[in-house]
C-alpha positions as CSV (number, residue, x, y, z in Angstrom):
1,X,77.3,-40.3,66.5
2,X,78.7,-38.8,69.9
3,X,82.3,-38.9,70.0
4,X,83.8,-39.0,74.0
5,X,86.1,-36.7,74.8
6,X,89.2,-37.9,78.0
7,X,88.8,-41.7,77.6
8,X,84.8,-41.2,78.0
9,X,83.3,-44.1,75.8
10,X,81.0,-43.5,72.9
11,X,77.4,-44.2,73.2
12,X,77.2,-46.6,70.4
13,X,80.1,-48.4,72.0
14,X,78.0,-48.5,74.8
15,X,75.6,-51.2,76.0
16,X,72.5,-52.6,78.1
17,X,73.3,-55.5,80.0
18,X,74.5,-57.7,76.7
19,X,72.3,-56.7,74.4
20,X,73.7,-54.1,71.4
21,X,72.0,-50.7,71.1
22,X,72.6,-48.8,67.6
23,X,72.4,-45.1,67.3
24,X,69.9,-44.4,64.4
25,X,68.3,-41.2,62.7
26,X,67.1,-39.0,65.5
27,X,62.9,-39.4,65.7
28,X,60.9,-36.4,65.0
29,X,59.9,-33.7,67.9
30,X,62.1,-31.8,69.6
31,X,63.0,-32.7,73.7
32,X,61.4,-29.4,74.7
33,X,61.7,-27.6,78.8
34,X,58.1,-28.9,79.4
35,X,59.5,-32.7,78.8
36,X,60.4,-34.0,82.1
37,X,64.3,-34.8,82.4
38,X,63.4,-38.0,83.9
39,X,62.7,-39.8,80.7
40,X,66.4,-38.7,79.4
41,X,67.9,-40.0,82.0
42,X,66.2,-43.2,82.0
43,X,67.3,-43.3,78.2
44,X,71.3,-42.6,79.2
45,X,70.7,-44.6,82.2
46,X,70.4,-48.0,79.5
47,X,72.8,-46.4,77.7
48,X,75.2,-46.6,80.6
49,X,74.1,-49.7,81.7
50,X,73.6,-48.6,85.0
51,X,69.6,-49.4,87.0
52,X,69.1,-46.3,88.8
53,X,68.4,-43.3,86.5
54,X,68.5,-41.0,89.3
55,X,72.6,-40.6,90.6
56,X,75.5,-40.9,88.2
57,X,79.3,-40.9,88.8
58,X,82.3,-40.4,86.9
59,X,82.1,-41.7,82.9
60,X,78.4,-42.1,83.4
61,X,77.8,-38.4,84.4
62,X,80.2,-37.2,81.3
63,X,78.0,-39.6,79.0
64,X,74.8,-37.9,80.0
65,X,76.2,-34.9,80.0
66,X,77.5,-35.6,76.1
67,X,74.1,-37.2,75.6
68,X,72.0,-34.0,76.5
69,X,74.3,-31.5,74.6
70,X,73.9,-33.4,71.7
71,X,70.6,-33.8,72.4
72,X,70.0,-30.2,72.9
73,X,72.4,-28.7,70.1
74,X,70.6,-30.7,66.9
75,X,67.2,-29.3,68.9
76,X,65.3,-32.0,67.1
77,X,66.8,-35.1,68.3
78,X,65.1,-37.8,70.6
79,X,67.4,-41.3,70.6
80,X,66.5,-44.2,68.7
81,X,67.5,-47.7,69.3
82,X,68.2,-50.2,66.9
83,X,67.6,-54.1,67.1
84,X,70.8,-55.9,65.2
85,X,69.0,-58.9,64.5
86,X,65.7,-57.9,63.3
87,X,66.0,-53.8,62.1
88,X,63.2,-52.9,64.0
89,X,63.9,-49.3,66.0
90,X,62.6,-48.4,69.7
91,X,62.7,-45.1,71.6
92,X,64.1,-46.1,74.6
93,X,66.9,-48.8,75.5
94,X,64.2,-50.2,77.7
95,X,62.5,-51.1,75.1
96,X,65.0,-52.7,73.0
97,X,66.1,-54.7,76.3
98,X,62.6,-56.1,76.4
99,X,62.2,-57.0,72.2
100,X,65.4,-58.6,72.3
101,X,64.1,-61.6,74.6
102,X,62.4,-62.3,71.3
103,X,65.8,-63.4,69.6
104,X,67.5,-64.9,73.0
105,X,65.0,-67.8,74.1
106,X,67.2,-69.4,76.9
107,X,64.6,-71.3,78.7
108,X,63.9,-74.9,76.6
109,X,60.9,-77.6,77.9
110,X,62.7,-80.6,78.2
111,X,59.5,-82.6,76.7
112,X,59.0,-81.1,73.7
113,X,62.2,-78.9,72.9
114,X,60.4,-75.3,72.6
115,X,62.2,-72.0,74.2
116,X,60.9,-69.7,75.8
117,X,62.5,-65.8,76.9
118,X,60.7,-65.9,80.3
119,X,61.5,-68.3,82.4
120,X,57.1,-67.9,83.8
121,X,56.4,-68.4,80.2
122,X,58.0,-71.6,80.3
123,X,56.4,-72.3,83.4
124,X,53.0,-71.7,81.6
125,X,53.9,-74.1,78.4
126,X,54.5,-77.0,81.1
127,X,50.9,-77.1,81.5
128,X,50.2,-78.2,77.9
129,X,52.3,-81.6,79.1
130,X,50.6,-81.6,82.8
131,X,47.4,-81.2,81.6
132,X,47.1,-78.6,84.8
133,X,44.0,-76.0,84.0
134,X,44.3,-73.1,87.7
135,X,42.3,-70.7,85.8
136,X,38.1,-71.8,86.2
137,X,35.1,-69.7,84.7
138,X,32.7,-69.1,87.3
139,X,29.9,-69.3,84.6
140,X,30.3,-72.5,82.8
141,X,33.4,-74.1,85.0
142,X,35.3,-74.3,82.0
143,X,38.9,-74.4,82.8
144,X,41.8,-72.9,81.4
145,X,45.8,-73.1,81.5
146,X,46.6,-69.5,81.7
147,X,44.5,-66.4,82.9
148,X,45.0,-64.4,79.5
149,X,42.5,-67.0,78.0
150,X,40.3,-67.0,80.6
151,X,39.6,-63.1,80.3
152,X,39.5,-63.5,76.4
153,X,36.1,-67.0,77.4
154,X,34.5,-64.6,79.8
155,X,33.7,-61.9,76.9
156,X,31.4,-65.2,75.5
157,X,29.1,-64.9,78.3
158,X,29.2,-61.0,78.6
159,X,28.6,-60.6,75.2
160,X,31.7,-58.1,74.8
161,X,33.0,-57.5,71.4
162,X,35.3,-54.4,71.9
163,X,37.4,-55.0,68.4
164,X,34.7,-53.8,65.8
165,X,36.4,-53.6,62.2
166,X,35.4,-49.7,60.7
167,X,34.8,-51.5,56.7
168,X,32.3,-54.0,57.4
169,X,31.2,-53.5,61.2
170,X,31.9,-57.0,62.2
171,X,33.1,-57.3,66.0
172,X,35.7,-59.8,67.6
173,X,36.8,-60.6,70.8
174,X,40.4,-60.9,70.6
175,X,42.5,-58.4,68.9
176,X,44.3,-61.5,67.3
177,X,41.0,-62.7,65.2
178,X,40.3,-58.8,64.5
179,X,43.7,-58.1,63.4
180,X,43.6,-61.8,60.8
181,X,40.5,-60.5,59.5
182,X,41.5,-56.8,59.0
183,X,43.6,-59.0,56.2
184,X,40.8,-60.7,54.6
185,X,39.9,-56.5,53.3
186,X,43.8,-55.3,52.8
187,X,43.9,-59.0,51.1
188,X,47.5,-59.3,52.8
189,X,48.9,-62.7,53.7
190,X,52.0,-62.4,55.4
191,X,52.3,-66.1,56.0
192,X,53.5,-68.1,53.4
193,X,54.5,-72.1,53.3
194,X,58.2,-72.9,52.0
195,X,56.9,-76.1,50.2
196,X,53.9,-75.0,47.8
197,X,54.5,-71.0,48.6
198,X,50.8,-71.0,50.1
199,X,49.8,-67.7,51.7
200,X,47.7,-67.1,54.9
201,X,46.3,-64.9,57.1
202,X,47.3,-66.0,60.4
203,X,50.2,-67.8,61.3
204,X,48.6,-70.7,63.3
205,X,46.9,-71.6,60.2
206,X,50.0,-72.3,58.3
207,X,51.3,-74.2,61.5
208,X,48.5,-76.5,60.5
209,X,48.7,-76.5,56.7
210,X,52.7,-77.5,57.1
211,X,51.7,-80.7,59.0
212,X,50.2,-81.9,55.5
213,X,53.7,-81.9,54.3
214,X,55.1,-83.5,57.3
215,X,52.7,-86.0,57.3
216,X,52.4,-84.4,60.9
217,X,49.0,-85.5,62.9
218,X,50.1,-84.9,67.3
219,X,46.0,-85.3,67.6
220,X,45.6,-88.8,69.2
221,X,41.9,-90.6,69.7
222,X,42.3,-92.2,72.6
223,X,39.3,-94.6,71.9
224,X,40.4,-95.6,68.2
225,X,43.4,-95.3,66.1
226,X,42.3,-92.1,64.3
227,X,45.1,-89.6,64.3
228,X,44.3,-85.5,62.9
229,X,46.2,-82.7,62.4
230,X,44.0,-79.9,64.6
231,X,42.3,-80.3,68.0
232,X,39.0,-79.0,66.9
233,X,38.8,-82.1,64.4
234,X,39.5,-84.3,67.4
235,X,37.0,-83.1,69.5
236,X,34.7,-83.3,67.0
237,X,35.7,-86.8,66.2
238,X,35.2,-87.5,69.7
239,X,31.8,-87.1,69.6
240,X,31.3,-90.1,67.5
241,X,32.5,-92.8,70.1
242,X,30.8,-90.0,73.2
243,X,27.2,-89.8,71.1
244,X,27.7,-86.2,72.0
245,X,25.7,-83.9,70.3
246,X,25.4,-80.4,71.8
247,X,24.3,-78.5,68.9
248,X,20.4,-78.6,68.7
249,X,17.8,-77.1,66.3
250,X,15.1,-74.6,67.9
251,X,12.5,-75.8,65.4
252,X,12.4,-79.2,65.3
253,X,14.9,-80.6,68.3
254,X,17.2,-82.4,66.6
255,X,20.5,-82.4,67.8
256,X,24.2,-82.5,66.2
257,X,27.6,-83.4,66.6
258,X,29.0,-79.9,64.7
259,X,27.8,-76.8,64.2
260,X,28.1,-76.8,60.2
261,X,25.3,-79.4,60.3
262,X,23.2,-77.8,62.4
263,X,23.4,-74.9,60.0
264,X,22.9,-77.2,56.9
265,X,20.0,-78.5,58.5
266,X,18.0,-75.3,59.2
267,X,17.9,-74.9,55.8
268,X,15.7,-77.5,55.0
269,X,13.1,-75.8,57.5
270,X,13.3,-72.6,55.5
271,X,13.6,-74.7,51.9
272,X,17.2,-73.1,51.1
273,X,19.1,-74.2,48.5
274,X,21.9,-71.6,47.6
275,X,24.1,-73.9,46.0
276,X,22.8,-74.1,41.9
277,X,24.4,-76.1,39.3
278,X,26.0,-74.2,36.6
279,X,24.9,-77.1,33.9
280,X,21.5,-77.6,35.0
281,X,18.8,-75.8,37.0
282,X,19.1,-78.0,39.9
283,X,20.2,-76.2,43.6
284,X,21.6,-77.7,46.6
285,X,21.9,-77.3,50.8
286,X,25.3,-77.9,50.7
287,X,28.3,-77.0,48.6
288,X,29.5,-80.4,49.3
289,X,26.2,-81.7,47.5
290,X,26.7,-79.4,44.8
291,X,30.5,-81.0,44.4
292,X,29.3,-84.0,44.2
293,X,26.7,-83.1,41.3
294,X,28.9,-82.0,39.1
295,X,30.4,-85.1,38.6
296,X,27.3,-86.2,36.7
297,X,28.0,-83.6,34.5
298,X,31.8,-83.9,34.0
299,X,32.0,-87.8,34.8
300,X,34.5,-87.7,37.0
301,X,35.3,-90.6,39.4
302,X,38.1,-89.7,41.4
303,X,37.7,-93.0,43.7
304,X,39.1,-96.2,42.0
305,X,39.5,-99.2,43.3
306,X,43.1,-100.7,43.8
307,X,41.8,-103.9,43.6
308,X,39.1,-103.9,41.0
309,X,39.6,-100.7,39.4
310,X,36.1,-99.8,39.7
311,X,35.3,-96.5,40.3
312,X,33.0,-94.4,42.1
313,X,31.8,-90.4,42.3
314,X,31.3,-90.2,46.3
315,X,33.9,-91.2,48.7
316,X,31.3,-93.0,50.7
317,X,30.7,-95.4,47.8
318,X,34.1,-96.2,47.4
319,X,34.6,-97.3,51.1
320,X,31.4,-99.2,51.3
321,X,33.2,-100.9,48.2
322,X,36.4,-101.5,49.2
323,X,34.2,-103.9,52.7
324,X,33.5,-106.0,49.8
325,X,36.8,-107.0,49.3
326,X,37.7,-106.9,52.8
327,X,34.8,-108.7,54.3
328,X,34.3,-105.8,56.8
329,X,30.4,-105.5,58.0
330,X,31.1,-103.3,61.1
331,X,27.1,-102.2,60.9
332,X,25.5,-104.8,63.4
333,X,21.5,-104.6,63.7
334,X,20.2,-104.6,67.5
335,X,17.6,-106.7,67.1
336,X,18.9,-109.8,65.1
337,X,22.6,-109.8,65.2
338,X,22.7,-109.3,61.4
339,X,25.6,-107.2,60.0
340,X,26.0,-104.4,57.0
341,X,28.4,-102.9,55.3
342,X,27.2,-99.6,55.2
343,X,24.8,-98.0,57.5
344,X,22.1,-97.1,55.0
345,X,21.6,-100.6,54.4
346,X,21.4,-101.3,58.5
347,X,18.6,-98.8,58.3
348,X,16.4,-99.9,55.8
349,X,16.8,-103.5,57.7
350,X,15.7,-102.6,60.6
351,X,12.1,-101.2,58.8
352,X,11.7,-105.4,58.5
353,X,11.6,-105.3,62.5
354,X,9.5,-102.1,62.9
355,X,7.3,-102.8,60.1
356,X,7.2,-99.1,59.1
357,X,7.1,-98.4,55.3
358,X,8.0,-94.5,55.2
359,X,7.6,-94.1,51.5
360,X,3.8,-93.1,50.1
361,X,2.7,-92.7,46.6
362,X,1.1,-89.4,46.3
363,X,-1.4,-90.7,43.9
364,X,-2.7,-93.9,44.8
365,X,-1.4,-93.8,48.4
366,X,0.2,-97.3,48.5
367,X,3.3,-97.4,51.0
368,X,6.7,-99.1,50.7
369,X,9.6,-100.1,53.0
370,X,12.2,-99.0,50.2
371,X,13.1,-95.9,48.4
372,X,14.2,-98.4,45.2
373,X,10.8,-100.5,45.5
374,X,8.8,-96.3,46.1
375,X,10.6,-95.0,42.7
376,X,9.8,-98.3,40.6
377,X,6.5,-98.1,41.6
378,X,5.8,-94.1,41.1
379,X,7.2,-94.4,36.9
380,X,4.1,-97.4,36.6
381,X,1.8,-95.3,38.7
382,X,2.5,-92.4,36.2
383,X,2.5,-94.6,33.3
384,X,-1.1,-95.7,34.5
385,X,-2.6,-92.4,35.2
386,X,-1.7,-90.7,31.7
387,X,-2.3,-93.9,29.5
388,X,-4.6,-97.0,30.9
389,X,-7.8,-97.9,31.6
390,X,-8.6,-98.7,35.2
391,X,-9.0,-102.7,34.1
392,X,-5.4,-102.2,32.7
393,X,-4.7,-100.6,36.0
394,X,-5.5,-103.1,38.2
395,X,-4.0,-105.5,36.4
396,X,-0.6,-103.4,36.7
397,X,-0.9,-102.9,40.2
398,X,-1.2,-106.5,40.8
399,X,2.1,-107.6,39.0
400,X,3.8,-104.3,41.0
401,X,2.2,-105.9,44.2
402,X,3.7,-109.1,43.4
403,X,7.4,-108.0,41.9
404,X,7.5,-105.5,45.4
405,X,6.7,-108.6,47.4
406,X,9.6,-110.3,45.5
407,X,11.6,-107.3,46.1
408,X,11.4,-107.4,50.1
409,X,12.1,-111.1,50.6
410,X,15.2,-110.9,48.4
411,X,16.0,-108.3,50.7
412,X,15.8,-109.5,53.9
413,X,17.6,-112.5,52.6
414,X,20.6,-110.9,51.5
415,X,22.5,-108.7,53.7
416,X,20.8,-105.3,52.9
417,X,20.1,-102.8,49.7
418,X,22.3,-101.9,47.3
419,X,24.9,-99.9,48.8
420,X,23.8,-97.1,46.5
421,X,20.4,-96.8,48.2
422,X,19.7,-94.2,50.9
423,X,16.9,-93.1,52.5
């Protein structure tokens, strides 16, 4: 440490502004003649706590004077500043000035109760309350609240990918994402939850996975009185009440409210099923499929009833259940005013206005309206081909014709198929 020598202060007793600098183990690299001076004296200038690096008077010219003997003598020795809160070391007292805004966050948004260093970053954290989006893309007139993430849209429509990771080769357009996935191959999670010690890669993601302890959802549908913990799940509820669907298949046309079903339906067009069942030979599009399998296998029925205590594989089930109880039918048929509790069932209805029968026996080519009424009729048809004779036959086929009719106008005089049926 330098000592002063007539009253001259120390430089650890020195200080910018009121932030504390510590004296640490000199850095490596010797402050040779082809180093300009200027950067010393910006160093002892902080030091001093004086702005203008290029006069000094009195104590401050002794100081620098210490400083650059000292500096000089150990031959080796370039200044390093310490932070006193955090450890962390800088080179210059510039740069210690400018970390420490980290630890002093003087400027608080009266809405919310967040603090900011900078008073303009506070400025630009009023906009989430104002709503207020200055920065437009000329491309797609998408508008942002601050310029940084306009520049980081803009690389959507040029394509630019500068962050490319050197183990896999995949490419990202904000260091952020490149850096959280860098993590994914180093397998380091340097985020970790306080209630169920949870790791993660990124820090916003365990913003979001402590709002399931909180009970936390600041996600508002302003349409119904849905709540949700991220902003992408809104806008994707959204799309429900908006009939928004901006996700479209290039073989077929249909469109979709998220991209994940887009992607689950392509498969069918190229008969993927990566999903198989560890118990049986059976595969699936979707792992949520597959999930849902495996119940048949381990009989597990984690929906019950409160009421009834029945219980039921599928989520969907068990809330098309618990309308019974309830009385809910919020599926209303367009054409008749007739309501359902689930929308399978308003689907198959509405065949009784269009008259379509979408289901075809592959061997005798008789059509139905129902799936149920298509399967019962397929296990006779079978039955027929492998083991009667064609009086036998027709003989079946005319009770089948007659139970199907049955079938229909129980039907349409209840209020839809079992809530098990789908198309």
């Amino acid at each position: 440490m330098l000592t002063a020598e007539s009253g001259v202060p120390s430089v650890s007793q020195l200080s910018v502004s009121r932030y504390k600098l510590t004296r640490t183990s000199p850095c490596s690299g010797p402050i040779t003649k082809e180093e300009p001076l200027r950067q010393a004296r910006d160093t002892a200038a902080a030091v001093c706590g004086t702005r203008t690096s290029q006069s000094f008077r009195g104590t401050e010219l002794q100081t620098l004077s210490l400083l650059l003997q000292d500096l000089s003598a150990k031959s080796v020795n370039r200044m390093g500043f310490t932070c006193d809160q955090c450890g962390k070391t800088w080179p210059t007292a510039s740069r210690l000035k400018t970390h420490y805004r980290n630890h002093i966050k003087p400027h608080v948004c009266e809405l919310c109760g967040h603090s900011f260093s900078l008073a303009a970053n506070l400025k630009t954290h009023t906009r989430v309350h104002t709503g207020k989006k200055p920065f437009s893309c000329d491309v797609c007139e998408k508008k942002f609240s601050h310029s940084s993430n306009l520049v980081t849209h803009m690389r959507i429509h040029t394509g630019e990918k500068q962050f490319e990771c050197d183990q896999c080769g995949k490419k990202f357009t904000t260091s952020s994402s490149f850096k959280a996935h860098m993590r994914i191959h180093t397998e380091q999670r340097p985020y970790k939850c306080d209630v169920c010690e949870k790791k993660f890669t990124r820090s916003g993601t365990l913003t979001i996975h402590m709002r399931i302890h909180n009970e936390d959802k600041p996600y508002w549908c302003e349409v119904c009185p849905k709540k949700f913990r991220e902003k992408n799940t809104l806008k994707r509820h959204e799309r429900i009440h908006t009939g928004e669907k901006p996700f479209e298949c290039d073989q077929c046309g249909t469109r979709f409210r998220t991209k994940i079903q887009l992607l689950e339906h392509q498969r069918v067009h190229r008969d993927e099923r990566p999903y198989q069942c560890e118990h049986c030979e059976k595969s699936f599009r979707t792992s949520r499929d597959l999930s849902v399998h495996n119940r048949t296998h381990t009989g597990e029925k984690p929906f019950r009833c409160v009421q009834c205590d029945k219980e039921f594989t599928q989520s969907s089930n068990y809330k098309c259940h618990l309308r019974i109880h309830s009385g809910e039918k919020p599926y209303k048929c367009d054409h008749c005013s007739k309501t359902f509790r689930s929308s399978s069932n308003l689907t198959e209805h509405r065949l009784v206005h269009t008259g379509q029968k979408p289901f075809v026996c592959a061997k005798c080519g008789e059509t139905f309206r129902l799936r149920s009424n298509h399967h019962r009729h397929v296990k006779i048809c079978r039955y027929e081909e492998e083991s009667c004779s064609s009086e036998q036959n027709e003989r079946l086929s005319e009770n089948l014709l007659i139970k199907n009719k049955v079938c229909d106008l129980e039907q349409t005089k209840g209020d839809g198929a079992p809530e098990a049926a789908s198309l």
